[in-house]
Wavefront OBJ file of the C-alpha trace (Angstrom):
o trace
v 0.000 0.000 0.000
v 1.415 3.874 -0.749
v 2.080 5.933 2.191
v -0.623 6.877 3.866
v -0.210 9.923 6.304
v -1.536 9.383 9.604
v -4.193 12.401 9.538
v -5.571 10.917 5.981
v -5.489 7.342 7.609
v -7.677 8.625 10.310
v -9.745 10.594 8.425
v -10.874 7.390 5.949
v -10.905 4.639 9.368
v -13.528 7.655 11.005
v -15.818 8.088 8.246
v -15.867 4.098 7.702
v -16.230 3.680 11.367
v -19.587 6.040 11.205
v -20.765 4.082 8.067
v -20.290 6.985 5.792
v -18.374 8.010 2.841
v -14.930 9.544 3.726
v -14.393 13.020 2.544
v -11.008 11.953 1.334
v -8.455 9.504 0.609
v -10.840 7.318 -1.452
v -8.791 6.230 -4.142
v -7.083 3.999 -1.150
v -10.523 2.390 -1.291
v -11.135 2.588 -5.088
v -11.811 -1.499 -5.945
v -13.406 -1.930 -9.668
v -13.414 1.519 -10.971
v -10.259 0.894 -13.359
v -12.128 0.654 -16.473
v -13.036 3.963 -16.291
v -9.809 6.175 -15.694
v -8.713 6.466 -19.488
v -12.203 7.635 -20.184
v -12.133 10.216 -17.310
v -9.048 11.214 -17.847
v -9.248 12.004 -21.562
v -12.730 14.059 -20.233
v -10.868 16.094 -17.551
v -8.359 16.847 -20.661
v -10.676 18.071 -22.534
v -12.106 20.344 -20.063
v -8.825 22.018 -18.695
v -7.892 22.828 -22.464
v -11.414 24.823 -22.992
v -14.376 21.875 -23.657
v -17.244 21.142 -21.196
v -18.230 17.482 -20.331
v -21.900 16.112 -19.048
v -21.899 12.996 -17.666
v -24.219 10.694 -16.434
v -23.686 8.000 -14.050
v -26.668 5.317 -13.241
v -26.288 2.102 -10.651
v -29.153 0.644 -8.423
v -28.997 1.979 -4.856
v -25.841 1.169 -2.843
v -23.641 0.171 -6.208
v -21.375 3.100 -5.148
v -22.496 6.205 -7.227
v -21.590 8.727 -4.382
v -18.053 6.875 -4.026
v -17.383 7.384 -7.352
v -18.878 11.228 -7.534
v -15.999 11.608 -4.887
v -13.635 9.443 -5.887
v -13.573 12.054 -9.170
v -13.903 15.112 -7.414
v -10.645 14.289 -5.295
v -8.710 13.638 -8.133
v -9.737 16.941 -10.164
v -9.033 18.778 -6.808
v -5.521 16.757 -6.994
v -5.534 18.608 -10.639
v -5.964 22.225 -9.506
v -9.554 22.032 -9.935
v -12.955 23.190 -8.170
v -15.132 20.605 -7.152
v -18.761 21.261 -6.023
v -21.519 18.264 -4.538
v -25.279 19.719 -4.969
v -27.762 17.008 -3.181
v -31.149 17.456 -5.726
v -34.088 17.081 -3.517
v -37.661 18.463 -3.633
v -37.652 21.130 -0.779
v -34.112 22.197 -0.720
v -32.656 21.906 -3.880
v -35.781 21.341 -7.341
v -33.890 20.949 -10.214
v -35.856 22.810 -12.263
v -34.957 26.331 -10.110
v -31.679 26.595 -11.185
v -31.070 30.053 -9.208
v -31.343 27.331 -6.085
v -29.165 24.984 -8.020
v -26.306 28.190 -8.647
v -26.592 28.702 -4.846
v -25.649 25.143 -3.778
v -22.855 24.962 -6.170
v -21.438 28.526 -4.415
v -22.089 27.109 -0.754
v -20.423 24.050 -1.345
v -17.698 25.063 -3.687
v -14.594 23.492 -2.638
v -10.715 23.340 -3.840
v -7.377 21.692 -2.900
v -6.721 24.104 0.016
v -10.150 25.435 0.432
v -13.227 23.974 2.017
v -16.936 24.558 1.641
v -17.424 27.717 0.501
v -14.373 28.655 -1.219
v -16.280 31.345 -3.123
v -15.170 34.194 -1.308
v -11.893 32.801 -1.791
v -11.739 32.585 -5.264
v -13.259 36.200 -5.549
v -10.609 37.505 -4.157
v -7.539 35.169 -5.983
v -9.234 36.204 -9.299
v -9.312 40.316 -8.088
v -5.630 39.662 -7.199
v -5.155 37.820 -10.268
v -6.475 40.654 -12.246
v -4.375 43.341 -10.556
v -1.324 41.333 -11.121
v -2.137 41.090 -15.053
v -2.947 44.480 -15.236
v 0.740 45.504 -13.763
v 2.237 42.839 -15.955
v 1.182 44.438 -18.993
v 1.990 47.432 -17.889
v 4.602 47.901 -15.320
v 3.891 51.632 -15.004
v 0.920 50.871 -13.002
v 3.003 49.590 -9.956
v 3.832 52.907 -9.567
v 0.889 54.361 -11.172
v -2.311 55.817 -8.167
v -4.675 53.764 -7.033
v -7.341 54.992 -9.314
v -4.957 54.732 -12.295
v -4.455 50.991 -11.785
v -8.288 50.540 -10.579
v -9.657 51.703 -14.028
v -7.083 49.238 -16.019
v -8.445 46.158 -13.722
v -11.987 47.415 -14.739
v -11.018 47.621 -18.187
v -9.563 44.010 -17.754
v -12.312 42.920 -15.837
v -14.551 44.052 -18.449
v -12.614 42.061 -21.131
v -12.427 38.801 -19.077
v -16.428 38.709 -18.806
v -17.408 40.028 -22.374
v -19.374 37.219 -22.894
v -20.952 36.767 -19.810
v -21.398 40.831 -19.448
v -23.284 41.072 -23.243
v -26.463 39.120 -21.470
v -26.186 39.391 -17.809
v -23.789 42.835 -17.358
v -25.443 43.000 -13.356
v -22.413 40.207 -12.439
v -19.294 41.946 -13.817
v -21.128 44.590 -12.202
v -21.430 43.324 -8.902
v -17.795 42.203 -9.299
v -16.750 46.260 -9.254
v -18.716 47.226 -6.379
v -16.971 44.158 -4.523
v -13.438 45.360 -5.835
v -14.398 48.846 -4.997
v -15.965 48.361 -1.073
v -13.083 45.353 -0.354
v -10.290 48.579 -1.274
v -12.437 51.194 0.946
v -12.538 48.879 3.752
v -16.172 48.440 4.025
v -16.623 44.879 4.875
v -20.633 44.384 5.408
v -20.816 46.242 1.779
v -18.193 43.454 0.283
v -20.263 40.354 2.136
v -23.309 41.468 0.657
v -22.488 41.803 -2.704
v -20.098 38.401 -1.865
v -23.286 36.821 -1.346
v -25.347 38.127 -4.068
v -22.813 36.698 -6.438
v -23.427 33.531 -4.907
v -26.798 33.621 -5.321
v -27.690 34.046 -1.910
v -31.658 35.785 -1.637
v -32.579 38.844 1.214
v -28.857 40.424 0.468
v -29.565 44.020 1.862
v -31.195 46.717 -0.438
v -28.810 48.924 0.229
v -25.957 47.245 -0.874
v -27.579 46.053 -3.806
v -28.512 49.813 -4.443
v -24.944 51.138 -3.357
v -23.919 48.661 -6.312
v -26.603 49.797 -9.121
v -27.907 46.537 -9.202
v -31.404 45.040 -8.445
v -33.581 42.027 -7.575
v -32.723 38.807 -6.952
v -31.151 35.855 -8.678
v -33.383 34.108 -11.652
v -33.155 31.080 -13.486
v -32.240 32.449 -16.493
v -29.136 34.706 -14.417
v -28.333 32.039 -12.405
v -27.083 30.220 -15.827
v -25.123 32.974 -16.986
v -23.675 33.352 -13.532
v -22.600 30.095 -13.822
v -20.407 31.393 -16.851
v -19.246 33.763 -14.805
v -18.020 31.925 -12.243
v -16.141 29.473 -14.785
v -14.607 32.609 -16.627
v -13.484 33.485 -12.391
v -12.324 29.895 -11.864
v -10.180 29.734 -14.894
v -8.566 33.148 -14.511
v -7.692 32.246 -10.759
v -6.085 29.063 -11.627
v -8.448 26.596 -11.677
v -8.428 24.516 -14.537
v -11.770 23.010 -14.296
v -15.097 22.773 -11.966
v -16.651 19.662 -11.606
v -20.074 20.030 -10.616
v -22.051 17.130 -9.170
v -25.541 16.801 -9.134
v -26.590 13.846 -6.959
v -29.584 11.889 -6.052
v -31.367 12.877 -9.545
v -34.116 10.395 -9.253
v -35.566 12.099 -6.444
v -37.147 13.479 -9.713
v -39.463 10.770 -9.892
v -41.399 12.041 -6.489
v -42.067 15.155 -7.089
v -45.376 16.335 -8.888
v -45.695 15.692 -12.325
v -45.437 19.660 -13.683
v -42.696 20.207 -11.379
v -40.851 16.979 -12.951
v -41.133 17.982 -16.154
v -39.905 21.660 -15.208
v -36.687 19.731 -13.955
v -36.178 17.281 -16.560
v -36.185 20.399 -18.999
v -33.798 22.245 -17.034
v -31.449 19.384 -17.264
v -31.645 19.053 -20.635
v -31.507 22.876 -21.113
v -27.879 22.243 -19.197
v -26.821 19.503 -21.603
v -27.813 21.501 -24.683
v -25.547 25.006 -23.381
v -22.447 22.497 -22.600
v -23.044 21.196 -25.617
v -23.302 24.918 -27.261
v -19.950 25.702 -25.688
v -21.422 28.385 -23.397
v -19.923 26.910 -20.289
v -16.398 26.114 -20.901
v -14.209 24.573 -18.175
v -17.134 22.339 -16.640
v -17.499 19.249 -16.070
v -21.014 18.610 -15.015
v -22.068 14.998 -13.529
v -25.110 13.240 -12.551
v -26.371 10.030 -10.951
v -29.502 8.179 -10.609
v -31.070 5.277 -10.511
v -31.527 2.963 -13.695
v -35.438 3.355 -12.725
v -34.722 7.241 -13.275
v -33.184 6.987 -16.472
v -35.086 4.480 -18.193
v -38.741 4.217 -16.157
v -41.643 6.042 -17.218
v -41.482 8.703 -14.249
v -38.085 9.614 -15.096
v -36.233 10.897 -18.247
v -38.254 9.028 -20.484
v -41.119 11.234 -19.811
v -39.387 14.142 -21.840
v -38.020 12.087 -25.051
v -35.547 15.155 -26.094
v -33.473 14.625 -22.529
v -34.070 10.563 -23.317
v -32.373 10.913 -26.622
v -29.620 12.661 -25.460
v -28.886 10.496 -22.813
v -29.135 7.128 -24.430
v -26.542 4.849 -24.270
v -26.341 0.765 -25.163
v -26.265 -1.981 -22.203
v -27.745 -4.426 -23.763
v -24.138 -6.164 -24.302
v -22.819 -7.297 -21.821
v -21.235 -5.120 -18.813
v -18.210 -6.162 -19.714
v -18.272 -3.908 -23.087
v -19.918 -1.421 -21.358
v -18.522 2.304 -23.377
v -16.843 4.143 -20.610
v -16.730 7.294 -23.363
v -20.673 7.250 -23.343
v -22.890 9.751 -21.973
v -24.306 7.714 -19.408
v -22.426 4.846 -17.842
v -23.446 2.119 -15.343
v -21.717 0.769 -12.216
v -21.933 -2.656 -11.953
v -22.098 -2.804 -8.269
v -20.297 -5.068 -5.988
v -19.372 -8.528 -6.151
v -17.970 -10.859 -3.596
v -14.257 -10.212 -4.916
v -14.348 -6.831 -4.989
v -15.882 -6.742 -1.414
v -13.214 -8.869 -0.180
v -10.614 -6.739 -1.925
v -11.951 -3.533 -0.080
v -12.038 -5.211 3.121
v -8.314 -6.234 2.729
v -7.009 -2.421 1.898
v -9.251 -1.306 5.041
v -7.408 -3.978 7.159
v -3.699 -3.091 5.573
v -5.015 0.296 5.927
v -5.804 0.307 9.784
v -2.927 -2.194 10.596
v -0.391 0.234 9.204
v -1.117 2.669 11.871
v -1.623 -0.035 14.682
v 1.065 -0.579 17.557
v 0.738 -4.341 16.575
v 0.086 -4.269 13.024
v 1.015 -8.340 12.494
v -1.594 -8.988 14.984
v -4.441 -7.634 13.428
v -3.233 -8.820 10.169
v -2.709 -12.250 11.356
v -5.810 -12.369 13.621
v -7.950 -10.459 10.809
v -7.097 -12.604 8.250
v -8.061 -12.955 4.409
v -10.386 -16.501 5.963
v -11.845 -14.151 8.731
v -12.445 -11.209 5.956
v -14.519 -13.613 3.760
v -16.491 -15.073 6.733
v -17.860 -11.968 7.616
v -18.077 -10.500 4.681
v -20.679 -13.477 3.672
v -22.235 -12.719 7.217
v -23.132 -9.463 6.351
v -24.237 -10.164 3.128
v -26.519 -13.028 4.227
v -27.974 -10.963 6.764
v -28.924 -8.176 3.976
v -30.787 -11.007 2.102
v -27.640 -12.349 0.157
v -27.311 -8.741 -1.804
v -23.494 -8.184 -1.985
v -24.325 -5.096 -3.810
v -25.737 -3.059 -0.567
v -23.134 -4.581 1.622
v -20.571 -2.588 1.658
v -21.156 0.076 4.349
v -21.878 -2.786 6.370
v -19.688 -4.680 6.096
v -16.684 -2.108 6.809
v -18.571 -0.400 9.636
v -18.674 -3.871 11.422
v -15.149 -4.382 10.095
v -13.790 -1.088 12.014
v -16.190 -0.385 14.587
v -16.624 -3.911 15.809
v -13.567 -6.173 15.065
v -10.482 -4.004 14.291
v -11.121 -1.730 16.946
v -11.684 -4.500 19.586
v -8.604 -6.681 17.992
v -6.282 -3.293 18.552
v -7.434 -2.851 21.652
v -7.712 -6.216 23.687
v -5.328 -8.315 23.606
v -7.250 -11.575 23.952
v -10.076 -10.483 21.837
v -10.465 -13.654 19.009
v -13.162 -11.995 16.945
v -13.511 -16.092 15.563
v -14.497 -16.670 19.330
v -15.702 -13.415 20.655
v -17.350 -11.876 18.261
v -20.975 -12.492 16.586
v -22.212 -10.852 14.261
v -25.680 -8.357 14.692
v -27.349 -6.126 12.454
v -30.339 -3.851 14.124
v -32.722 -2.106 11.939
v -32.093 1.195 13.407
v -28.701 1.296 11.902
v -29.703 0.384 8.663
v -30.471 2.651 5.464
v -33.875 1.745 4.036
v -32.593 -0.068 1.154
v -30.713 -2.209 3.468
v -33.521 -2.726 5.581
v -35.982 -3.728 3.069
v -33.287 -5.789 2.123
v -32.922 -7.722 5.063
v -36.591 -7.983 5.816
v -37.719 -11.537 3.974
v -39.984 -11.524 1.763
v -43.299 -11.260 3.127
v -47.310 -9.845 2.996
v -48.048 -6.373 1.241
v -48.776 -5.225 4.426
v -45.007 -5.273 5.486
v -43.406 -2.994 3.204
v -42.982 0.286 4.334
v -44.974 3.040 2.776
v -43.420 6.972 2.249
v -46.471 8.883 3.170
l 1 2 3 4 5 6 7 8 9 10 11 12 13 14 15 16 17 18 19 20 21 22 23 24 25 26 27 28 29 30 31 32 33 34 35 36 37 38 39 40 41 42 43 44 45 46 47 48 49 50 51 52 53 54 55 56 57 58 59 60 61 62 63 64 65 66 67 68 69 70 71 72 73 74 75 76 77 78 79 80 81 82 83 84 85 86 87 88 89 90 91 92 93 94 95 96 97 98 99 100 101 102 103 104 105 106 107 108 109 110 111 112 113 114 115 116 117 118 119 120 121 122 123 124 125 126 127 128 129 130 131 132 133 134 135 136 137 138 139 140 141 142 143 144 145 146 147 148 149 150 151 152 153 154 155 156 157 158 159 160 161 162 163 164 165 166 167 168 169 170 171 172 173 174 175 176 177 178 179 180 181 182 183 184 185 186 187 188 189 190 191 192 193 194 195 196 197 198 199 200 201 202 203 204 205 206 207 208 209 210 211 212 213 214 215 216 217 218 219 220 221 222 223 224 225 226 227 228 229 230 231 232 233 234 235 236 237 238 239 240 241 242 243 244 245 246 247 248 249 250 251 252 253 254 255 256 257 258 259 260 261 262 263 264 265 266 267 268 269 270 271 272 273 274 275 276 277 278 279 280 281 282 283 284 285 286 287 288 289 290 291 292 293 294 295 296 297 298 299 300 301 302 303 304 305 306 307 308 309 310 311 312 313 314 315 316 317 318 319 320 321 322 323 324 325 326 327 328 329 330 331 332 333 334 335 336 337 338 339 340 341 342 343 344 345 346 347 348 349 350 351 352 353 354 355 356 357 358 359 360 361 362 363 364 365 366 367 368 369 370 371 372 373 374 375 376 377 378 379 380 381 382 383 384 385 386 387 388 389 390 391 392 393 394 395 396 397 398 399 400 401 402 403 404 405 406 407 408 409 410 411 412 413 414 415 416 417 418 419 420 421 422 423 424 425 426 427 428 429 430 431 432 433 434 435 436 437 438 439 440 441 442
């Protein structure tokens, strides 16, 4: 295994020990996802050198479509890029109100050294970008006054966002009064306009008036904001932003008039990439294979269905990782041992007895609870892995590192409760039964 720092070992044996995804470090996890790096990384090419990407990823639930959202989005931020996770849902987040859709990408805009929100950062590495450039081409404005070199930043700032400035001038706008209150010192006049950039609703009228601009955020702004913020990504070093929009087939429970509003938003967003409006970004979706081929999903709008076709009728084997839309073929019982191996290298490398755990955890012991965990989720490898490697942490490696006499072959046996299960897994580990028993979303 590559050397793993003991902050990012902790960080991935926490999260697993929780039963959630780690923020990080997941490509010390990544089992099966091989097939797809030439694809990807031939897509994140393209992108850095001026393209746009859409992407669409589809696997049943549990198959690992959040892994591999992050799993990509930590090796783009690797890259230099932006990364940005937007959870679609029906109260927080419709699809189809894309000014809602801008926000989340803002408020959970990350990069390498930069957490959620790393707006406000990049706002102010692309103002100092633009001052440097400005001086660069003209080295008289180091010495030059401050209002001298403030009107060639405009001037530059004005050339930078030409495109976005011809049909929605209100952002390069805003982007002056930030400049402008940020160099008088007037901080509640630069967070306001800060977060009316980011799409944020009730920013103070006075700023907004201070500023010469008006209103709130629409759908039809909120898209050329979005070019904006690309045009500010790309000028502040960032070669790319990866946007993903997760959970899409959440879709499928909404009301019908509000689906179809989202399903033509999304294919509103494939046909700008495809226009070349949004260079620099990388935009990727999951959902269900219900949501991309049932008849409450995409196939209820059949321009989004034809643009988001792709052939699996072969077998998954042959599966086109260069498609459109690809599928994840889940887990099998190899690949879950294989995970269960690097989380036991993984955790025994930063052990005080690290031959003891390997020796008492072995490859035999991996397997026989791995097909305990599995057999208690109704035999469904495919939903067992955040079972199976919370039980591994939580309740054998953790007792193994600790005790000295703990045989988890003696002392341990295994138990599932319902409370700690997701929904899927629950339903999966109920057998099968009367209509009555299946739980109802009301």
């Amino acid at each position: 295994m590559v050397e793993v720092s003991p902050r990012r070992r902790r960080e991935v044996i926490d999260a697993l020990r929780r039963g959630t995804v780690p923020a990080s470090g997941l490509d010390l996890l990544a089992v099966g996802l091989e097939r797809f790096d030439a694809a990807l990384a031939a897509e994140r090419d393209a992108v850095a050198g001026g393209g746009a990407v859409f992407k669409a990823v589809r696997g049943e639930y549990g198959s690992g479509k959040t892994f591999f959202s992050r799993h990509l989005a930590e090796s783009a931020l690797r890259r230099g890029w932006a990364t940005s996770e937007v959870q679609i849902s029906e109260t927080e987040t419709p699809l189809h109100r894309l000014e809602t859709v801008y926000r989340r990408i803002t408020e959970s805009l990350r990069t390498a050294t930069v957490p959620p929100s790393a707006f406000r950062s990049v706002l102010d590495s692309w103002l100092f970008t633009l001052e440097s450039d400005a001086i660069g081409a003209d080295p008289a404005l180091a010495s030059a006054g401050e209002a001298t070199l403030a009107q060639a930043v405009e001037r530059l700032l004005d050339a930078r966002l030409a495109d976005v400035n011809s049909k929605t001038p209100a952002f390069a706008q805003a982007l002056r009064a930030y400049r402008a209150a940020m160099l008088a010192g007037d901080g509640p006049a630069a967070d306001a306009l800060a977060a009316w950039l980011g799409g944020q609703p009730h920013v103070a009228a006075s700023a907004k008036r201070a500023a010469g601009i008006r209103g709130d955020l629409d759908h039809f702004g909120a898209m050329a904001f979005l070019q904006g913020l690309l045009t500010v990504l790309r000028d502040a070093g960032h070669p790319g932003l990866l946007v993903v929009l997760d959970e899409v087939e959440t879709l499928q429970r909404v009301r019908g008039d509000v689906r179809d509003k989202a399903l033509n938003a999304l294919r509103q967003l494939i046909d700008e990439i495809d226009s070349g409006r949004y260079p620099g970004l990388y935009l990727l979706v999951t959902g269900t294979p219900a949501f991309f081929e049932g008849p409450s999903g995409v196939a209820r709008l059949l321009p989004l269905a034809q643009r988001l076709h792709a052939d699996f009728t072969t077998d998954a084997r042959f599966d086109n990782p260069r498609a459109v839309q690809i599928r994840l073929p889940g887990f099998d019982r190899a690949a879950l041992l294989a995970v269960g191996r690097r989380v036991r290298d993984l955790y025994a490398d930063g052990a005080t007895d690290s031959d003891r755990i390997r020796r008492v955890v072995d490859d035999d012991y991996l397997a026989q609870l791995a097909d305990a965990v599995t057999g208690s989720l109704g035999g469904k490898v495919g939903i067992a892995p955040r079972v199976f490697l919370k039980k591994l942490v939580g309740d054998v490696l953790d007792r193994v590192d600790q005790f000295e006499d703990f045989d988890p072959r003696r002392d341990y046996a295994l138990t599932v409760a319902r409370g700690e299960l997701t929904e899927v897994e629950r339903n999966a580990m109920r057998p099968a039964g009367r209509a009555d028993d299946v739980d109802l979303d009301l």
